[in-house]
C-alpha positions as CSV (number, residue, x, y, z in Angstrom):
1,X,5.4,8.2,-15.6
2,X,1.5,8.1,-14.7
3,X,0.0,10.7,-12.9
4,X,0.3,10.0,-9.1
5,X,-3.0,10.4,-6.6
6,X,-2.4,11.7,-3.7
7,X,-4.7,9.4,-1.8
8,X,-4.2,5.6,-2.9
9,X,-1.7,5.9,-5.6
10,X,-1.0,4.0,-8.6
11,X,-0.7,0.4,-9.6
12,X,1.6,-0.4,-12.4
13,X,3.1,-3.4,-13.6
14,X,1.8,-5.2,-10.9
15,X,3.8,-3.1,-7.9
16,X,1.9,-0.4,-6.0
17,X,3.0,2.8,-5.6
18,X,2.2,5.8,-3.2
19,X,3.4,9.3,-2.9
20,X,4.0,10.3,0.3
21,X,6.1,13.7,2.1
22,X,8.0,13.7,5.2
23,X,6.3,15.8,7.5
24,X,8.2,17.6,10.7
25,X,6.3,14.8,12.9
26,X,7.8,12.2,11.1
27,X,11.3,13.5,11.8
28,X,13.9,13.6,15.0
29,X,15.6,16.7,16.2
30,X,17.7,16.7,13.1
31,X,14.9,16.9,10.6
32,X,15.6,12.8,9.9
33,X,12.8,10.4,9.6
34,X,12.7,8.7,12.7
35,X,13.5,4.6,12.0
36,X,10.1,3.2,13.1
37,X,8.5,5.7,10.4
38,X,9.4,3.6,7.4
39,X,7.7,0.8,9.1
40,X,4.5,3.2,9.3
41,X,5.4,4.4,5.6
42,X,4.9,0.6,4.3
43,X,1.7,0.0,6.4
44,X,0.2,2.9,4.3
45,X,1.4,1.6,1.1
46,X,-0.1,-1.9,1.6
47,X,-3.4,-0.6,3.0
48,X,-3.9,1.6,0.0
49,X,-2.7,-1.1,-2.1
50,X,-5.5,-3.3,-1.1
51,X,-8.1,-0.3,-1.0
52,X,-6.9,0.2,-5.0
53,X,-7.5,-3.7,-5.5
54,X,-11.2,-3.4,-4.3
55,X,-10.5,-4.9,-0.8
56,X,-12.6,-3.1,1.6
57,X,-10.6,-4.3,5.0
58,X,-13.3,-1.5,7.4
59,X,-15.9,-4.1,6.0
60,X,-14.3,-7.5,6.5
61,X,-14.1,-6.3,9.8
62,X,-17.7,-6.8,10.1
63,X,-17.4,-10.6,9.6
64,X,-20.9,-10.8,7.4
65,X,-19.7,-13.0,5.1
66,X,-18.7,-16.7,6.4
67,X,-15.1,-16.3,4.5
68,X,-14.6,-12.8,5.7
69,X,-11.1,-12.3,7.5
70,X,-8.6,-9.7,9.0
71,X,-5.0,-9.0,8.1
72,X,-2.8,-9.0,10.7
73,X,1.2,-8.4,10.5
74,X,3.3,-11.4,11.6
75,X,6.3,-10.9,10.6
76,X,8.5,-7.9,9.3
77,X,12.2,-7.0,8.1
78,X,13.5,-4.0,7.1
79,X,17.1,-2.9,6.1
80,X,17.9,0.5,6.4
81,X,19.8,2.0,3.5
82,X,19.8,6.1,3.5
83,X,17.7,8.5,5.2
84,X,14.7,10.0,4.4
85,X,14.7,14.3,5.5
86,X,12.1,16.9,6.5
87,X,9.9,18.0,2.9
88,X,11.5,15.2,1.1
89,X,9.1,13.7,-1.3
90,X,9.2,9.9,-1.1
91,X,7.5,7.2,-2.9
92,X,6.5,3.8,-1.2
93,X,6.4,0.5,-4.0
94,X,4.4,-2.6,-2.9
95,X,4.3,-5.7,-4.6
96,X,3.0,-9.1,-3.4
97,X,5.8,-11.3,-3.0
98,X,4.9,-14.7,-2.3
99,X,0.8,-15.9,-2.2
100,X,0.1,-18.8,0.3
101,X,-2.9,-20.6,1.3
102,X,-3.7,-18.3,4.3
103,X,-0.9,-15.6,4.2
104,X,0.7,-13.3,1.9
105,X,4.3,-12.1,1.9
106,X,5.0,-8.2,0.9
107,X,7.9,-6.9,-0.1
108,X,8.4,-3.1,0.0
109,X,11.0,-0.2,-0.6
110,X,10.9,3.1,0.3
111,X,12.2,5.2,-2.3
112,X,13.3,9.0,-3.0
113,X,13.5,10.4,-6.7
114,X,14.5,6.9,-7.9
115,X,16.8,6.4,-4.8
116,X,16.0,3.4,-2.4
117,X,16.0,4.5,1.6
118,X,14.7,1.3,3.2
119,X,13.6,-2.1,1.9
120,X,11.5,-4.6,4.0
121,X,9.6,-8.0,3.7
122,X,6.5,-8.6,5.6
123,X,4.2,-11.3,6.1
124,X,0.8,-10.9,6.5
125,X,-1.8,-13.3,7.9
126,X,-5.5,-14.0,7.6
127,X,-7.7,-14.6,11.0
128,X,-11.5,-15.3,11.1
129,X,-14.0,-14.0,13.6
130,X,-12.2,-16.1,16.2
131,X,-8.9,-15.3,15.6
132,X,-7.9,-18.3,14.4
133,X,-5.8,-18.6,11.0
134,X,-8.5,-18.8,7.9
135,X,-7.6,-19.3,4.1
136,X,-7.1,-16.7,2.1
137,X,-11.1,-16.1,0.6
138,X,-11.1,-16.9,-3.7
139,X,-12.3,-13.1,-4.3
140,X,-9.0,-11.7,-2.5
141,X,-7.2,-14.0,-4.0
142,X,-8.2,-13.4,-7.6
143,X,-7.5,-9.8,-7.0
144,X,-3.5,-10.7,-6.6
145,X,-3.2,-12.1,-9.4
């Protein structure tokens, strides 16, 4: 297997893939990772994944450029499958799922030396300066596929 960075991860074979640890804070009083944390987990996995692909989201958000745009979450489900514990070393896989015209649909697993802990879909939509739903820009696009 590749070498892993410990800041953005790898792509490979089109599916992202971030090393992450389970830290005390991410755990309950029984050194489990809290429920909502694989939620947080997958948020770090897609915004590496589009830091990796060249997608500078800090400077979209400065809406120079007429077909700049936001992401913003609009749907997600995840299923549950084991838990994660304190120290464990887990791995977070993002792949784009479905491309539309003016969203994108991610699909995700959490994972633990091979071994799924949660899987979840989410759909992701782009908004212009005004908030209001804008195509997917050629240049992001092109870096999907």
């Amino acid at each position: 297997m590749a070498e892993l960075s410990p800041h953005s991860g790898i792509i490979k074979d089109g599916i992202h893939i971030l090393p992450l640890r389970v830290y005390y804070e991410d755990t309950d009083a029984g050194g489990i990772v809290y429920y909502a944390n694989y939620l947080k987990y997958m948020e770090r996995g897609r915004s590496e994944m589009l830091t990796m692909l060249g997608i500078d989201q800090r400077k979209m958000l400065e809406f120079l450029k007429p077909d700049d745009i936001r992401f913003v979450v609009v749907r997600s489900e995840i299923d549950y499958v084991n838990s994660a514990r304190l120290n464990d070393e887990i791995t977070v896989h993002t792949k784009v799922a479905q491309l539309g015209r003016a969203s994108l649909m991610m699909a995700q697993e959490v994972c633990r030396a091979g071994e799924m802990l949660a899987k979840g879909i989410v759909r992701v939509a782009a908004l212009n300066a005004q908030d209001k739903p804008a195509r997917l820009p050629n240049k992001i696009i092109q870096k999907f596929t």
